[in-house]
N, C-alpha and C positions, 0 to 999 in steps of 0.2 A: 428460502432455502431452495436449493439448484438439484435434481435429478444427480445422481454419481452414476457413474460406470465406471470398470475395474479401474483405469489410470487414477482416476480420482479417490475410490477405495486403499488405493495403495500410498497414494499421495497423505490422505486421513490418516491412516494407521502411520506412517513414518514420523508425521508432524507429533501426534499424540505421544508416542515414544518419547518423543524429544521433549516435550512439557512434560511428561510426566516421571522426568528422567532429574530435573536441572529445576531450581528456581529462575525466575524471574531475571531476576539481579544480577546472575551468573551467565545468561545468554550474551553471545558474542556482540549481538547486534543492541543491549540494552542501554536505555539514555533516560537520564533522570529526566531529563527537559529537551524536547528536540527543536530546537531553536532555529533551525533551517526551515524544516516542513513550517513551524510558525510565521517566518518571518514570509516563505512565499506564498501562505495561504494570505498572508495580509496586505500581497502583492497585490492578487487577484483582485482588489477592490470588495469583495464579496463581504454582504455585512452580516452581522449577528440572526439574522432572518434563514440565511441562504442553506443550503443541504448540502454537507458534507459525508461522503464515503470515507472512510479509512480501511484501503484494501487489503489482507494480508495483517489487521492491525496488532491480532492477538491480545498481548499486555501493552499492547504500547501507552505510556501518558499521554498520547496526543489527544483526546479525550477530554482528560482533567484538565488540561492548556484550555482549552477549547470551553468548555464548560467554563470555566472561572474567568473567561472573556466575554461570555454573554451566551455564547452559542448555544442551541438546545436544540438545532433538528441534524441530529448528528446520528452516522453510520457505523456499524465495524463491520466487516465481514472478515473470516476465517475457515478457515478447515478445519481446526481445532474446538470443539465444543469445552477442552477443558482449560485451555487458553484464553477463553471469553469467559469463562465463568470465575477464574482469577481477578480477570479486571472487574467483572460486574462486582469479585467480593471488595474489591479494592473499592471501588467508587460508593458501594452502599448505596444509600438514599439516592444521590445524584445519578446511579445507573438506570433510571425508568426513562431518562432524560435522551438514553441514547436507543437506540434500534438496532438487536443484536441478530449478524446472520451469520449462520451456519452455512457454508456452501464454496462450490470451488470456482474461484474467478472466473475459470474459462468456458465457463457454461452459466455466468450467472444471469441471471433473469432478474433486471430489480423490479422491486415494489413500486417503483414510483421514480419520475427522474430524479439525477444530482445538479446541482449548479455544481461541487465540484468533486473531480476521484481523485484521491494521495493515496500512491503506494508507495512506500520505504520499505524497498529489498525483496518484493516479490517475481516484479518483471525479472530479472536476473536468472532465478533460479528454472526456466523455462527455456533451455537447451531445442525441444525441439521446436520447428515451424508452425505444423500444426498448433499445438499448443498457445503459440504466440497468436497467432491467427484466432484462434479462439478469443485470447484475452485483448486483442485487438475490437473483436466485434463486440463483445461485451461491453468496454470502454463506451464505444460509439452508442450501443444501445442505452448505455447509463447515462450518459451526458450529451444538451440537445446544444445547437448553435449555438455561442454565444459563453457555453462557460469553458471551464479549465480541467487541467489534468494535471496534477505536480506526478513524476515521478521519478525515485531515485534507486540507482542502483552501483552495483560496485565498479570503479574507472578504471583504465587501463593497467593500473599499478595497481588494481586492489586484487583478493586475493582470487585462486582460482577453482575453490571449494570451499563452501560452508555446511555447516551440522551434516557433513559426510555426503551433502551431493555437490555434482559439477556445478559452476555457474558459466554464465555468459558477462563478458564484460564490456562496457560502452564508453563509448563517448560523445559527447552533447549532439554531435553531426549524424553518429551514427544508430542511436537512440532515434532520433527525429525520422530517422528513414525509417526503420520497423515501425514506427508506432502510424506512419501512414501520412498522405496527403491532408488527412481532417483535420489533422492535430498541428499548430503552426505554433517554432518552439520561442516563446517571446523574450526567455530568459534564460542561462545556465548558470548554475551553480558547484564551486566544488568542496567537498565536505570531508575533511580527515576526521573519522572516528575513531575514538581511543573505547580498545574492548576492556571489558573488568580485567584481563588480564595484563593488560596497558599494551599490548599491541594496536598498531597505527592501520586505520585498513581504508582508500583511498574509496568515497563515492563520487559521483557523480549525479545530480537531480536536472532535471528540465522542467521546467512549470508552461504547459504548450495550451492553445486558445484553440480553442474546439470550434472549425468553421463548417460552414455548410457541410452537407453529403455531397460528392460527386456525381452526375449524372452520368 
């Protein structure tokens, strides 16, 4: 768990609202099966041993994907404590299997390194520099030479507000430049999500190879 200060306390309280407002099911960003984030964590090469983050994950099933592939040194982090506790009720028994953390990306401190970070839809929502910069070094802190980073967010068509805040929107080239020199982007992907309310909303992911620190 990461130290908050007021940005972060106000970031908590909005996210909370918002799970405690809506099921699961009914969030704009919800997917029964995320088949992208799967398909490029299986890019990575990274086997059933390796450490995976899921940043921003809340309810995501990227978890239960994950777990019923073998994996078992597996992350969430969140803002949301009531977010994580949906999933933990969801997964039951198999939820001891994952390491649940409370805290806000841009100041997080991990436990221990990742071989690899997946966020879906968090970078996006981080409009200012600062902020980025923060989840930039974080990034860097959580993952050492040699592993990965998937991260997806909304593309150029997607929309330009979610759960009532702004976003930022990217594209594979210009994703690769916020996210810094460390991060080298080895693949792009692009992903039409259909919301529960069947609107179409355009992402965009990079799965990038985390190299040395600069001198």
């Amino acid at each position: 768990m990461t130290a908050e200060g007021p940005s972060s306390r106000r970031a908590s309280a909005h996210w909370e609202r918002v799970w405690n407002s809506r099921s699961p099911e009914g969030m704009s960003w919800f997917q029964a099966r995320p088949e992208t984030s799967l398909e490029l964590i299986g890019a990575t090469g990274m086997g059933p041993e390796s450490r995976i983050i899921d940043v921003g994950g809340g309810v995501s099933r990227l978890p239960d994907a994950l777990l019923a592939r073998g994996f078992s040194r597996l992350a969430v982090l969140d803002l949301s404590p009531t977010a994580l506790a949906v999933a933990q009720e969801r997964l039951g028994e198999r939820a001891v299997s994952v390491e649940w953390l409370v805290g806000d990306v841009r100041s997080f401190e991990p436990p221990h390194p990742f071989d690899v970070w997946h966020d879906r839809a968090v970078f996006h929502f981080l409009t200012n520099s600062a902020d980025r910069l923060g989840y930039r070094q974080a990034l860097l802190r959580t993952v050492p030479a040699g592993g990965h980073a998937i991260v997806g967010t909304f593309g150029p068509r997607g929309p330009e507000r979610c759960s009532g805040l702004p976003v930022v929107r990217y594209d594979p080239a210009s994703l690769a430049v916020e996210l810094g020199p460390e991060l080298e982007l080895a693949e792009s992907r692009e992903e039409i999500h259909r919301t529960p309310t069947g609107a179409e909303q355009q992402f965009i992911f990079g799965r990038f190879l985390r190299t040395a620190d600069r001198e």
